[in-house]
C-alpha positions as a Python dict, from the first residue, in 0.01 Angstrom:
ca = {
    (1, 'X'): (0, 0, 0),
    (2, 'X'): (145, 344, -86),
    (3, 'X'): (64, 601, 150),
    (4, 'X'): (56, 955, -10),
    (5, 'X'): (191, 1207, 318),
    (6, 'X'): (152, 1558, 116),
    (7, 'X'): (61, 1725, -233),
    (8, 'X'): (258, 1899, -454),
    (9, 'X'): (273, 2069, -820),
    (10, 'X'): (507, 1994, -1123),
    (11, 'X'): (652, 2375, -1172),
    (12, 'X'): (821, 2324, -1495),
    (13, 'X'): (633, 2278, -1821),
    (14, 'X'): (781, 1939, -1876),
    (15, 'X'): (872, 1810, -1532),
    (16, 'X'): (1034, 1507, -1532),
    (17, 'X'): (1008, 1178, -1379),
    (18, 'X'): (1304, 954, -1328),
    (19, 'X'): (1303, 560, -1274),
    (20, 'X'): (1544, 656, -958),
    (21, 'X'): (1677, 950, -726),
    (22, 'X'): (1917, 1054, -1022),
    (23, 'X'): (1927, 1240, -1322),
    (24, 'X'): (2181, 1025, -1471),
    (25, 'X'): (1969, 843, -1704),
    (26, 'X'): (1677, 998, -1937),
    (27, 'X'): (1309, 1055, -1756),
    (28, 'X'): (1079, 774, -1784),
    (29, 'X'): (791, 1024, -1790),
    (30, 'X'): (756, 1425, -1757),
    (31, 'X'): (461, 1593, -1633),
    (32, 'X'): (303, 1926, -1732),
    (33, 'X'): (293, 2242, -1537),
    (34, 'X'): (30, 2246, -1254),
    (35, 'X'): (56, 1857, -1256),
    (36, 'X'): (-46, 1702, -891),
    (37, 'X'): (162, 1435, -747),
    (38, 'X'): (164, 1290, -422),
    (39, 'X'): (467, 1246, -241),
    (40, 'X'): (552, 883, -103),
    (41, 'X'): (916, 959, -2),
    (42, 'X'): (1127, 1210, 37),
    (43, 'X'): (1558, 1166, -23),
    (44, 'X'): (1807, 1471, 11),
    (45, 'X'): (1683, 1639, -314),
    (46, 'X'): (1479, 1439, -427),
    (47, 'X'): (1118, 1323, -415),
    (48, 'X'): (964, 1032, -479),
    (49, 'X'): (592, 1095, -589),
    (50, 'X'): (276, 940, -736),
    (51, 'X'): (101, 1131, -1044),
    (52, 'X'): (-243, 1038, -1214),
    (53, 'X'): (1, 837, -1529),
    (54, 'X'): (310, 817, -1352),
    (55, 'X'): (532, 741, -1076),
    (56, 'X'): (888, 764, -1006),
    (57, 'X'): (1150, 1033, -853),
    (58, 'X'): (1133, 1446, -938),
    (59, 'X'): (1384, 1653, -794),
    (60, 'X'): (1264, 1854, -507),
    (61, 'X'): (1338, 2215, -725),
    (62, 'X'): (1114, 2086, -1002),
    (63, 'X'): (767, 2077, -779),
    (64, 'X'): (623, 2335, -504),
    (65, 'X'): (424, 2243, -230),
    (66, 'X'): (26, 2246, -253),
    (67, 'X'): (-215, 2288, 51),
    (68, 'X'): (-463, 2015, 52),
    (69, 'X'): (-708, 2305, 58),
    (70, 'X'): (-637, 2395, -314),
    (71, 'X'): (-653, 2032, -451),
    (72, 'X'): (-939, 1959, -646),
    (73, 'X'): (-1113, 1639, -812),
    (74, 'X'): (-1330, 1653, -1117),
    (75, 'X'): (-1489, 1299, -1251),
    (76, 'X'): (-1716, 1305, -1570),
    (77, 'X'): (-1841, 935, -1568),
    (78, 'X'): (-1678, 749, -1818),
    (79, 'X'): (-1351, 918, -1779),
    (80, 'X'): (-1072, 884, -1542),
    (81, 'X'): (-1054, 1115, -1235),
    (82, 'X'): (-858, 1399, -1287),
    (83, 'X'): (-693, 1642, -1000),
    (84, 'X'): (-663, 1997, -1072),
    (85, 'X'): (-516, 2307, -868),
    (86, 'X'): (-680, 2610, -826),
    (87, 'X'): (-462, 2877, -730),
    (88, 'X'): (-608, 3110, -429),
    (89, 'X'): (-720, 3479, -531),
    (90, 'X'): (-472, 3752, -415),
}
């Protein structure tokens, strides 16, 4: 069982996602902009996280934190569930 312990956003407009906690290889995945993932681990500066089509390791620079507050879900039957951030007025 994988226990999710916070929220965060992909910050870049390709985030990637690596297989490990290194860059050394090519991503396995990337993730757009606004993204969620949920964090399972954390190591130095990295992250291991859980997205809606992914999983693997983002580097800790790459993603900002997101109060569970601004986390959304939106389901249309039929279709997948699908997490969305709405950013708070200023």
């Amino acid at each position: 069982m994988i226990m999710i312990q916070s929220h965060l956003i992909a910050n870049l407009p390709d985030t990637p996602v690596y297989q490990d906690p290194s860059d050394e290889g090519l991503p396995i995945a990337s993730v757009s902009k606004g993204s969620w993932l949920g964090v399972v681990k954390r190591q130095g500066d990295w992250i291991q996280v859980i997205g809606i089509d992914c999983e693997g390791w983002v580097k800790k620079a790459d993603v900002e934190a997101l109060p569970p507050l601004a986390l959304h879900v939106v389901w249309t039957p039929g279709k997948p569930i699908a997490y969305m951030h709405l950013p708070h007025a200023s």
